[in-house]
C-alpha positions, -999 to +999 in steps of 0.1 A: -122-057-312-100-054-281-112-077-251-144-092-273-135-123-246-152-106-219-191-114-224-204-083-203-190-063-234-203-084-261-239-067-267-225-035-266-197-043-291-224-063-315-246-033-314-216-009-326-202-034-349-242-034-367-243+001-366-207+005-377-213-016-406-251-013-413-251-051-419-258-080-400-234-103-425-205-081-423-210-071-383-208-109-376-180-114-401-162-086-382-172-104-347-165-134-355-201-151-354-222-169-376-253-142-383-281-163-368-261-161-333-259-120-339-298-118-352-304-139-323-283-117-298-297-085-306-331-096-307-330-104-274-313-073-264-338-058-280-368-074-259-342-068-227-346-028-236-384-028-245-379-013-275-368-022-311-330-011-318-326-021-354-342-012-388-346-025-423-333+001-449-333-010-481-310-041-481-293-027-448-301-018-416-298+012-394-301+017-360-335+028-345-337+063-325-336+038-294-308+021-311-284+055-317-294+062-277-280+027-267-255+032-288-239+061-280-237+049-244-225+013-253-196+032-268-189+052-241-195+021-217-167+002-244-141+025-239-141+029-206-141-006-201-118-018-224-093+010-208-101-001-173-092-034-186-059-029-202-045-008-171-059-042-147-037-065-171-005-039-172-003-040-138-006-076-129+015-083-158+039-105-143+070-090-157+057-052-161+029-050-137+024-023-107+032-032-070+016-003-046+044-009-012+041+016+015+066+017+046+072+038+072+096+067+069+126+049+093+123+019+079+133+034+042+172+028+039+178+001+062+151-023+053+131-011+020+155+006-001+186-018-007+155-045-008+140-027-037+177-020-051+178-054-057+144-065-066+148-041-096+178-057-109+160-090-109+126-073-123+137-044-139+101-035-156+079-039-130+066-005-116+068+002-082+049+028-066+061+034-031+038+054-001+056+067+034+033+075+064+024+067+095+017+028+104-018+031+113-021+050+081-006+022+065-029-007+081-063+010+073-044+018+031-037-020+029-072-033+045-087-010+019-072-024-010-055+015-014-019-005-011-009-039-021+018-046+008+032-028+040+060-029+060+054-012+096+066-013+130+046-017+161+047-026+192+028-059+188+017-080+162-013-061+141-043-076+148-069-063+117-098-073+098-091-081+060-055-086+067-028-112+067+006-101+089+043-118+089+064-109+111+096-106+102+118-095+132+118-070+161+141-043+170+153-029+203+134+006+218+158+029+233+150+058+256+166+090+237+187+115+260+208+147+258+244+136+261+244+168+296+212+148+307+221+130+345+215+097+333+229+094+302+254+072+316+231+050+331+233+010+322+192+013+320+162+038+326+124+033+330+102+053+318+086+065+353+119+081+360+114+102+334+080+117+350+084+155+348+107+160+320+098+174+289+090+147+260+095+153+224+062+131+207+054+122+172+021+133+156-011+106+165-015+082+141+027+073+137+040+038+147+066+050+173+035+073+186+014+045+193+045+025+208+051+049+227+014+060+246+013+020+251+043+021+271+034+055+290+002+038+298+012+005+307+040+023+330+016+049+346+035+076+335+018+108+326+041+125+302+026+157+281+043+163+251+062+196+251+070+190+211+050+171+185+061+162+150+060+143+120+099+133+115+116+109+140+153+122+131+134+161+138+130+146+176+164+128+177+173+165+165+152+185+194+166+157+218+200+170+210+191+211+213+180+198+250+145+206+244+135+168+259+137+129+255+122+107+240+118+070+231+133+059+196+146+024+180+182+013+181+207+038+159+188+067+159+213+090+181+223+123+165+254+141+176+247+152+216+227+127+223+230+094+243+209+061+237+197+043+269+181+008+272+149+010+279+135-010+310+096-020+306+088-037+336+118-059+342+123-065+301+135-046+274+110-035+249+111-039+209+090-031+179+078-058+157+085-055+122+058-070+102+047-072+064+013-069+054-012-080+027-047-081+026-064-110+032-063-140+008-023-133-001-008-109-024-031-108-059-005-106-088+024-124-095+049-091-092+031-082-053+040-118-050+076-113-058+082-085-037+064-098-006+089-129-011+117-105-014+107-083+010+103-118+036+138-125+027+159-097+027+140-078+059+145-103+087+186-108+072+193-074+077+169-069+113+197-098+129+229-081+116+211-047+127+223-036+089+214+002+092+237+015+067+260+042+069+249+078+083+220+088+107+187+071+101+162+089+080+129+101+098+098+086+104 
């Protein structure tokens, strides 16, 4: 019987195996036991319940009324156990087992995608089931257990219950302007310049969101969003239609727009790439592969500032 070595299951399956074959000889045969251990199992079983499960019938036995109730449930209790069981081992199998990665949406072909291009042609079997969204969407889905590893971008190191960080590079914030703007040419701009003009905002809960209301804040600058959305390259896209600025990483810049170093107080502002995994280090050996793959590749490509070819896609 499938997964007999897990001993939860064991009086369940000795109860079905009894009332599969109506004999204790045969049952244990089929178990694997010497009969005295069975006799001696299901009599205690038995006294566990409070009622007797098993009856003589001739030179067989059958299963009491009590027995076919616990019986009936021990088999439903089997099956879904013994399923729950096989899909645990298929995904931590270590050469065909299930890594959960989620990212956030800008970070997809620079950093994730030509990662997992290669990790597949190393591991083509394992399964990889990938999750876009917002980084503080991603930190609470990886403290949870909902996600096995995360790569996000914030402002500063993420600082969470249940979860370990590495951090695996920065990259450079850039203040986002139409190309007619009057300081598109400008060798820097700080945000309290921009006081007044209309800001194009992503939706609460997305990294460059939260980068962004830190920097406003720390700043003193009161800016009300006159757009909000979900898709970084849709503001780099209302940026360039005129309809305001905003604050984006290095490379974003669509056609009729400029990119303008940020100034922060003297400095220049970045985003900190980091990787995450619940606490006590990724659990299977394929989450281990790809968080070492992932620690490789990602800080390589942050120093060359390996975009790829084409506009970035959105966050």
């Amino acid at each position: 019987m499938e997964h007999e070595s897990l001993e939860a299951l064991r009086p369940w399956q000795e109860l079905l195996a009894v009332a599969r074959t109506g004999h204790l000889t045969e049952a244990a045969r089929d178990l694997g036991v010497p009969q005295p251990t069975l006799s001696r199992s299901l009599a205690r079983l038995s006294a566990q319940v409070g009622a007797a499960l098993l009856l003589r019938q001739g030179r067989g036995i059958v299963l009491s009324r009590h027995g076919r109730l616990l019986a009936e449930a021990a088999e439903r209790a089997v099956a879904e156990v013994s399923e729950a069981v096989r899909r645990i081992r298929a995904d931590v199998d270590p050469g065909a087992g299930l890594v959960r990665l989620g990212f956030q949406h800008v970070l997809a072909a620079d950093l994730v995608t030509r990662t997992l291009r290669d990790f597949h042609a190393e591991r083509p079997r394992v399964r990889l089931q990938l999750s876009e969204g917002g980084a503080d969407h991603l930190v609470a889905d990886v403290a949870a257990g909902r996600l096995d590893l995360a790569l996000v971008a914030m402002l500063q190191r993420v600082d969470a219950p249940g979860l370990d960080v590495r951090v695996l590079g920065t990259e450079p914030l850039l203040v986002l302007l139409p190309a007619s703007h009057p300081r598109a040419g400008a060798a820097s701009i700080a945000l309290a310049a921009l006081a007044g003009e209309p800001f194009v905002a992503m939706a609460e809960g997305y990294g460059m969101r939260t980068i962004t209301d830190r920097l406003l804040r720390d700043a003193g600058v009161a800016l009300r969003p006159a757009c909000t959305c979900e898709d970084l390259a849709t503001a780099a896209g209302l940026v360039a239609a005129g309809l305001g600025v905003t604050v984006v990483p290095a490379g974003m810049a669509p056609p009729g727009t400029v990119e303008v170093p940020l100034d922060h107080g003297g400095r220049r502002p970045e985003r900190v790439v980091q990787l995450l995994t619940h606490a006590g280090g990724p659990a299977s050996e394929p989450v281990r592969a790809l968080h070492a793959a992932l620690a490789a590749a990602v800080p390589a490509r942050l120093r060359r500032g390996d975009a790829g070819p084409g506009p970035r896609p959105p966050e």
